[in-house]
Backbone atoms as SQL, in Angstrom:
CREATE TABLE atoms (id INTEGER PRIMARY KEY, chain TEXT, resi INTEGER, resn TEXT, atom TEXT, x REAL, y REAL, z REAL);
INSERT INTO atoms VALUES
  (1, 'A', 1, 'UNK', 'N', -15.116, -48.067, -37.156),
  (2, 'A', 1, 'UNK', 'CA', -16.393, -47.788, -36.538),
  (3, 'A', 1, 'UNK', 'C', -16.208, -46.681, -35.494),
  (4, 'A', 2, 'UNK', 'N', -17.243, -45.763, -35.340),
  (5, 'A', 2, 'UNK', 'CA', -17.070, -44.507, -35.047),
  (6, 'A', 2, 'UNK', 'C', -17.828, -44.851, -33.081),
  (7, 'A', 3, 'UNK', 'N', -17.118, -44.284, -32.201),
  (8, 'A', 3, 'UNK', 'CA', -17.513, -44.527, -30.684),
  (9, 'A', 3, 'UNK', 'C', -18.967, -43.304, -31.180),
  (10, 'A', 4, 'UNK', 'N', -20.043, -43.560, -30.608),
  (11, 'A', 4, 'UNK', 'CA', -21.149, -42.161, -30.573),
  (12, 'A', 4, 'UNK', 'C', -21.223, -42.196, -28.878),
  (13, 'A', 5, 'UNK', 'N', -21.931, -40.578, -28.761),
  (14, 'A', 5, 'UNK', 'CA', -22.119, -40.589, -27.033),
  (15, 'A', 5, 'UNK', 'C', -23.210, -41.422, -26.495),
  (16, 'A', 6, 'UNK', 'N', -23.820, -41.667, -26.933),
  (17, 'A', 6, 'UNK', 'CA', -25.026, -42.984, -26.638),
  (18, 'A', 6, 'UNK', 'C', -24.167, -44.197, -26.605),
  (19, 'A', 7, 'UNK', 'N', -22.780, -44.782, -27.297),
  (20, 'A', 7, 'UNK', 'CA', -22.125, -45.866, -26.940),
  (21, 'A', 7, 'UNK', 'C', -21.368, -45.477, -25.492),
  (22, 'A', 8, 'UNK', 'N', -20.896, -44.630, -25.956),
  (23, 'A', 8, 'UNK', 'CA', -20.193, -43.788, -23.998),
  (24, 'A', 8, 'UNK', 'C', -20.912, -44.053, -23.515),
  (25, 'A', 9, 'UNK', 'N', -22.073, -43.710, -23.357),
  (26, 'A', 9, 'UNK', 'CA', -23.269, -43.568, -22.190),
  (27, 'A', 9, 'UNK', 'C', -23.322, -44.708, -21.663),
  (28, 'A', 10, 'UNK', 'N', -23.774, -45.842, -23.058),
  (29, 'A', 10, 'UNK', 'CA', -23.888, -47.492, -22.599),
  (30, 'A', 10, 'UNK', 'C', -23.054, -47.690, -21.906),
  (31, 'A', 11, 'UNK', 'N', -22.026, -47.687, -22.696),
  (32, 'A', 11, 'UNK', 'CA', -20.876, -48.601, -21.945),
  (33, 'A', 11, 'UNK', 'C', -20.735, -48.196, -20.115),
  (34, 'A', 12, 'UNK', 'N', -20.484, -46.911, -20.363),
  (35, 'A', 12, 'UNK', 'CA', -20.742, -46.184, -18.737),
  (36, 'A', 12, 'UNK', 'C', -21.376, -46.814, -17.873),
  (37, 'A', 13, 'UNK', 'N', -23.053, -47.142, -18.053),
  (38, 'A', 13, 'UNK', 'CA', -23.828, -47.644, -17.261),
  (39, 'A', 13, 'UNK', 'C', -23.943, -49.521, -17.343),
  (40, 'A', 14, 'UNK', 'N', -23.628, -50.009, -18.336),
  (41, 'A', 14, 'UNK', 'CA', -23.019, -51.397, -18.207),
  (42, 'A', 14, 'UNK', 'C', -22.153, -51.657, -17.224),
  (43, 'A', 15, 'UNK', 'N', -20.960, -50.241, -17.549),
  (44, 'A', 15, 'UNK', 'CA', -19.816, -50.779, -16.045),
  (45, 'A', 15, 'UNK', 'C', -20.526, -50.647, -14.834),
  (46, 'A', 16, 'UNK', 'N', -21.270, -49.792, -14.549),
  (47, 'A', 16, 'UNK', 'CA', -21.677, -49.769, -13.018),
  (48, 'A', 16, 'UNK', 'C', -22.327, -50.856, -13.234),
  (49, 'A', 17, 'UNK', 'N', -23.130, -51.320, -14.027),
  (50, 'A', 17, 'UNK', 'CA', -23.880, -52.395, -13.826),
  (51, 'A', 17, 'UNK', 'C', -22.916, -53.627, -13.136),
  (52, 'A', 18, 'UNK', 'N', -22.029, -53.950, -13.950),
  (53, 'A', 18, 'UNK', 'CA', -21.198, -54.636, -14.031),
  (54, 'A', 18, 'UNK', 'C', -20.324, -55.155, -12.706),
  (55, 'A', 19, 'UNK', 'N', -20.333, -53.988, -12.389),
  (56, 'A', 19, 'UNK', 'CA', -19.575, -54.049, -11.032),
  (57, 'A', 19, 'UNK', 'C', -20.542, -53.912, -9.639),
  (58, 'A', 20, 'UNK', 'N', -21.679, -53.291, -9.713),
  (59, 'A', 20, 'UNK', 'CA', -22.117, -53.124, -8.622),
  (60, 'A', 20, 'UNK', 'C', -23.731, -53.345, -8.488),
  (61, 'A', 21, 'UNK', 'N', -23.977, -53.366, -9.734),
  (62, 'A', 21, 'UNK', 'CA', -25.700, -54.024, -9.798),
  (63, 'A', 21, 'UNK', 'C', -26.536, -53.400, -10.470),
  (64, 'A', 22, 'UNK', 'N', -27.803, -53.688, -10.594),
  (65, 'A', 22, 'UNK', 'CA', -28.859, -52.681, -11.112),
  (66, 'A', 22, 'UNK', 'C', -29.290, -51.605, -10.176),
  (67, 'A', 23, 'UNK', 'N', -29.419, -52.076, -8.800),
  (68, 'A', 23, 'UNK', 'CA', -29.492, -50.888, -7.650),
  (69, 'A', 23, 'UNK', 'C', -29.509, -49.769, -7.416),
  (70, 'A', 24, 'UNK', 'N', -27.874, -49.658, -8.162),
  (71, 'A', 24, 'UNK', 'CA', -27.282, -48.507, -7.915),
  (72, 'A', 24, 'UNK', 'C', -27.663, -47.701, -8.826),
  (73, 'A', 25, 'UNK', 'N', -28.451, -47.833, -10.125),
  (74, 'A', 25, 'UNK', 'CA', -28.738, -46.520, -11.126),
  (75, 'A', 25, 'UNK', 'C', -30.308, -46.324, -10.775),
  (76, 'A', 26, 'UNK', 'N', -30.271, -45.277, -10.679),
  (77, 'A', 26, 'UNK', 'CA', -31.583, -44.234, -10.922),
  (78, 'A', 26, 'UNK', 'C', -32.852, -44.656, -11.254),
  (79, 'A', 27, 'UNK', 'N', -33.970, -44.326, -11.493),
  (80, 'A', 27, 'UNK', 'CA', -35.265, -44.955, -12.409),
  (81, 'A', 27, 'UNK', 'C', -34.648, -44.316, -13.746),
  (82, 'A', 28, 'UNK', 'N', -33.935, -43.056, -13.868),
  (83, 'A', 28, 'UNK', 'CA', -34.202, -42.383, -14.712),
  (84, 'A', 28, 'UNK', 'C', -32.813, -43.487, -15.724),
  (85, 'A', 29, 'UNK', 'N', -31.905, -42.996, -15.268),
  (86, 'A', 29, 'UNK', 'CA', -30.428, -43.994, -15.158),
  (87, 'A', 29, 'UNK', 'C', -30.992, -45.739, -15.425),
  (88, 'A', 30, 'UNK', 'N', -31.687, -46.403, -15.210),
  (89, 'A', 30, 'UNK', 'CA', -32.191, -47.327, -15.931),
  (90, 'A', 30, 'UNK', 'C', -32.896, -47.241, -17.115),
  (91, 'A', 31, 'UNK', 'N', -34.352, -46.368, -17.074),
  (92, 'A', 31, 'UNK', 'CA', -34.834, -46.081, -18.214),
  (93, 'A', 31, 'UNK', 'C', -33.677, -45.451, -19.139),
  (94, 'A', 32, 'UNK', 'N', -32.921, -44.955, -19.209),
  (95, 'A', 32, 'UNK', 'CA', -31.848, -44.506, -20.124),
  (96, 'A', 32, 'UNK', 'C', -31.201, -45.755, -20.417),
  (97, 'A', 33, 'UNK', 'N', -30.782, -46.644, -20.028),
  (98, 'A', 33, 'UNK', 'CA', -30.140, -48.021, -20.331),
  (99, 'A', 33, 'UNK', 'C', -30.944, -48.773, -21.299),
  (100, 'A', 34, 'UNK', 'N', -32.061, -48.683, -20.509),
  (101, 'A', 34, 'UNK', 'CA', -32.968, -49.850, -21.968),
  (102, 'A', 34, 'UNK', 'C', -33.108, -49.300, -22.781),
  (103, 'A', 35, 'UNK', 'N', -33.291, -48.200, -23.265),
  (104, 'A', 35, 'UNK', 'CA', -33.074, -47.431, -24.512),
  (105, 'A', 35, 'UNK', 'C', -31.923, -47.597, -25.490),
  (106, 'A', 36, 'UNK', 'N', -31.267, -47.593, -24.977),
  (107, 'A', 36, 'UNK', 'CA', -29.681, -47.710, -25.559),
  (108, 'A', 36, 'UNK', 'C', -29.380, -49.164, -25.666),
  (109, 'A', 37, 'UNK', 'N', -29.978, -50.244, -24.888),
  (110, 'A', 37, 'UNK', 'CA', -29.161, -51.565, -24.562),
  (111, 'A', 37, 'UNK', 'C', -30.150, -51.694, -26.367),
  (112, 'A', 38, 'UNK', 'N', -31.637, -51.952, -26.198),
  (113, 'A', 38, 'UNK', 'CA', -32.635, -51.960, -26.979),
  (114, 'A', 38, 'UNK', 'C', -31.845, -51.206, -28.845),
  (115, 'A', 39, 'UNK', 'N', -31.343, -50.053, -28.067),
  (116, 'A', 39, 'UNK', 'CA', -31.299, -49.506, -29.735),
  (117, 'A', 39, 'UNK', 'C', -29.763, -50.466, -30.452),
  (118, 'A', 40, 'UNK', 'N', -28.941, -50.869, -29.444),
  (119, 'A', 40, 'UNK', 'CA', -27.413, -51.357, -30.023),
  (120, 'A', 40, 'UNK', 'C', -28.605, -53.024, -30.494),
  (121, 'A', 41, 'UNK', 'N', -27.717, -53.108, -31.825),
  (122, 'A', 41, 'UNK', 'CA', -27.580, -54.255, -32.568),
  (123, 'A', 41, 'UNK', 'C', -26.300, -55.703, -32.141),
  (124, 'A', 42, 'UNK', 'N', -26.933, -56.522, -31.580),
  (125, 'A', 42, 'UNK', 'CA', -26.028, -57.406, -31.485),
  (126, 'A', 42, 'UNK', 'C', -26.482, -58.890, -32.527),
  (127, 'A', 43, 'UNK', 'N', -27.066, -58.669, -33.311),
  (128, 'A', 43, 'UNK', 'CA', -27.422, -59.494, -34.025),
  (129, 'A', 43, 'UNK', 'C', -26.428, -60.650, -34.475),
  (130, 'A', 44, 'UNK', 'N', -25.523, -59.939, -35.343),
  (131, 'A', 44, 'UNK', 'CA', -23.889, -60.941, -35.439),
  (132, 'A', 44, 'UNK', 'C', -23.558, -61.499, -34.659),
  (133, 'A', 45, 'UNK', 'N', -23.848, -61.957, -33.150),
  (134, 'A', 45, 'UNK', 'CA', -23.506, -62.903, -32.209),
  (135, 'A', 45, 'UNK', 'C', -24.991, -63.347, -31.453),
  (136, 'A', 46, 'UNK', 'N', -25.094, -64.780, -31.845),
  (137, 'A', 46, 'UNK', 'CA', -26.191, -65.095, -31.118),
  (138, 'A', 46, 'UNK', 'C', -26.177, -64.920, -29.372),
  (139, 'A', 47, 'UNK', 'N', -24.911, -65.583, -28.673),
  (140, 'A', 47, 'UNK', 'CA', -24.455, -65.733, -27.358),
  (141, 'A', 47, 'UNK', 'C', -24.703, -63.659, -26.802),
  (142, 'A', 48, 'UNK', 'N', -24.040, -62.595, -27.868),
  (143, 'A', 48, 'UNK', 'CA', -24.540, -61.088, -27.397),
  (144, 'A', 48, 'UNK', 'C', -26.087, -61.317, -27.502),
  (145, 'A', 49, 'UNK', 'N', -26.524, -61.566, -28.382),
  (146, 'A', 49, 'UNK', 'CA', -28.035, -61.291, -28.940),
  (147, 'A', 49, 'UNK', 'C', -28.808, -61.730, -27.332),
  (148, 'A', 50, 'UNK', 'N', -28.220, -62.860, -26.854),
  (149, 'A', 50, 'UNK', 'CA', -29.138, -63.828, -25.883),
  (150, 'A', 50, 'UNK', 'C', -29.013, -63.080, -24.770),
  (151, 'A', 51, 'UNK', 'N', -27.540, -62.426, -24.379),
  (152, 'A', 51, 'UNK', 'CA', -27.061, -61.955, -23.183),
  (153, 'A', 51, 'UNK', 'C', -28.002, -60.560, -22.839),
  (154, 'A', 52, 'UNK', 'N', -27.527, -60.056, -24.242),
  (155, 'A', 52, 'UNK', 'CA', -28.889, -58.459, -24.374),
  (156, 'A', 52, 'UNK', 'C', -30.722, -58.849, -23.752),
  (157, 'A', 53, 'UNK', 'N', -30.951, -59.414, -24.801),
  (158, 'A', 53, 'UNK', 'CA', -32.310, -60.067, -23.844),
  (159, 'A', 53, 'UNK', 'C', -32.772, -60.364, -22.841),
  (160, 'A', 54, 'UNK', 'N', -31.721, -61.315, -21.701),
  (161, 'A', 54, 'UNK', 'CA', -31.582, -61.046, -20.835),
  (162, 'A', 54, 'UNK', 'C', -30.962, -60.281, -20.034),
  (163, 'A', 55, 'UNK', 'N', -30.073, -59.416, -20.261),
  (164, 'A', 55, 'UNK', 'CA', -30.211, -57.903, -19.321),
  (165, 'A', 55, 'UNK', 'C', -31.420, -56.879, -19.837),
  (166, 'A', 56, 'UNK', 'N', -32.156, -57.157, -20.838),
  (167, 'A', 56, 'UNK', 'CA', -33.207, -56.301, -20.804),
  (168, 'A', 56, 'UNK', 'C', -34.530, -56.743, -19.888),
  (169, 'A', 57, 'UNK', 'N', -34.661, -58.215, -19.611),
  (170, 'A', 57, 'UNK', 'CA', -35.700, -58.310, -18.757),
  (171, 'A', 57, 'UNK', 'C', -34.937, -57.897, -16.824),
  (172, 'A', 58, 'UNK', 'N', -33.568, -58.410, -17.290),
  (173, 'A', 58, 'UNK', 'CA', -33.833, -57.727, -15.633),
  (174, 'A', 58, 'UNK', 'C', -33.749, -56.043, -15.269),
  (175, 'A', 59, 'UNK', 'N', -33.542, -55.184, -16.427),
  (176, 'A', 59, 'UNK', 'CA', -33.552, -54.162, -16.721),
  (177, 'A', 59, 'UNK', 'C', -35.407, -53.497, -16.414),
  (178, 'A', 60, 'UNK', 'N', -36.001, -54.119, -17.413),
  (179, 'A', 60, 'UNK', 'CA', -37.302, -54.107, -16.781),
  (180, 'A', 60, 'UNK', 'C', -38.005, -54.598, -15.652),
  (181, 'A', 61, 'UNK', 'N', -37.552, -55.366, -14.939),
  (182, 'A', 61, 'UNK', 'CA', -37.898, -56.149, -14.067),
  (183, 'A', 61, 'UNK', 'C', -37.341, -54.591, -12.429),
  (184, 'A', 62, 'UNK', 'N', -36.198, -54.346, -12.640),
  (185, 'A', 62, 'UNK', 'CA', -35.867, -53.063, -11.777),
  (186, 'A', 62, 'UNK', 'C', -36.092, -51.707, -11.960),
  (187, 'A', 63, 'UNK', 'N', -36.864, -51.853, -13.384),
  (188, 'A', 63, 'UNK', 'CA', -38.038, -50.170, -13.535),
  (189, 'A', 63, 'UNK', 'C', -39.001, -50.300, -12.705),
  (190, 'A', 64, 'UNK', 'N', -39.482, -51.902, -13.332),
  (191, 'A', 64, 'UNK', 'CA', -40.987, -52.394, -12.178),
  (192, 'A', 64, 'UNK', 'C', -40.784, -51.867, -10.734),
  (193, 'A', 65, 'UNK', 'N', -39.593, -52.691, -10.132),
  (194, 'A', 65, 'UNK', 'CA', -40.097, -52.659, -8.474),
  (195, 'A', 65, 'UNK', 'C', -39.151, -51.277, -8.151),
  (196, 'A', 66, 'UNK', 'N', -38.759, -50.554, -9.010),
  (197, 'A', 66, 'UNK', 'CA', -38.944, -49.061, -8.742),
  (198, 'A', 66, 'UNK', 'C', -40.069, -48.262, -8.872),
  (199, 'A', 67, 'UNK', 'N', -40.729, -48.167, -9.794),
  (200, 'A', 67, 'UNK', 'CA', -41.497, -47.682, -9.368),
  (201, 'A', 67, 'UNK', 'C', -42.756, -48.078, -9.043),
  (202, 'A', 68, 'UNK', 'N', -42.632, -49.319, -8.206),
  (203, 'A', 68, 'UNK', 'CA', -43.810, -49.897, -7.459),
  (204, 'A', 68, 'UNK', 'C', -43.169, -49.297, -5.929),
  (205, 'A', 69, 'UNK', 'N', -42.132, -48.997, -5.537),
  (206, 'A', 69, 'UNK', 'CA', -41.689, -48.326, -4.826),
  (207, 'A', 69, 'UNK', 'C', -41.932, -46.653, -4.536),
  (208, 'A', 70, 'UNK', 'N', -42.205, -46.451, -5.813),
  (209, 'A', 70, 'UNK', 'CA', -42.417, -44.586, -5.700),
  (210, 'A', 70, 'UNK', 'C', -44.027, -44.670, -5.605),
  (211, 'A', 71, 'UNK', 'N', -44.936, -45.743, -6.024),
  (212, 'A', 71, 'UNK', 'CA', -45.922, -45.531, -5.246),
  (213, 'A', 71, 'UNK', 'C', -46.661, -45.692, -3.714),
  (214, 'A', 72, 'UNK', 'N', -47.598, -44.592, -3.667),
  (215, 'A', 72, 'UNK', 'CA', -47.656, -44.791, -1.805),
  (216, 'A', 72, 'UNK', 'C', -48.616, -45.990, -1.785);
């Protein structure tokens, strides 16, 4: 199986995730995550499948109160 730069990318922003929170990435740097978390297939593992789901709601959940933040 072939690494693509969209798996780099993921993986990239998983580690910061990983280590230091949702916080620390961008609006833009998040919206780029759910894209990618969204497009990878974890289907073959229910326990990935469940874990993905939930980092996608708290993924959305820190677009929200970003940019409920960028409004005045």
């Amino acid at each position: 199986m072939e690494i693509t730069g969209d798996d780099r990318r993921r993986i990239e922003l998983l580690e910061i995730v990983s280590k230091k929170g949702l916080k620390l990435l961008t609006l833009s740097d998040l919206k780029e995550l759910l894209l990618l978390v969204e497009k990878k297939d974890y289907s073959h593992s229910k326990k990935a499948q469940k874990s993905k789901m939930r980092l996608l709601a708290q993924i959305n959940a820190a677009i929200y109160d970003a940019e409920e933040k960028r409004r005045p």
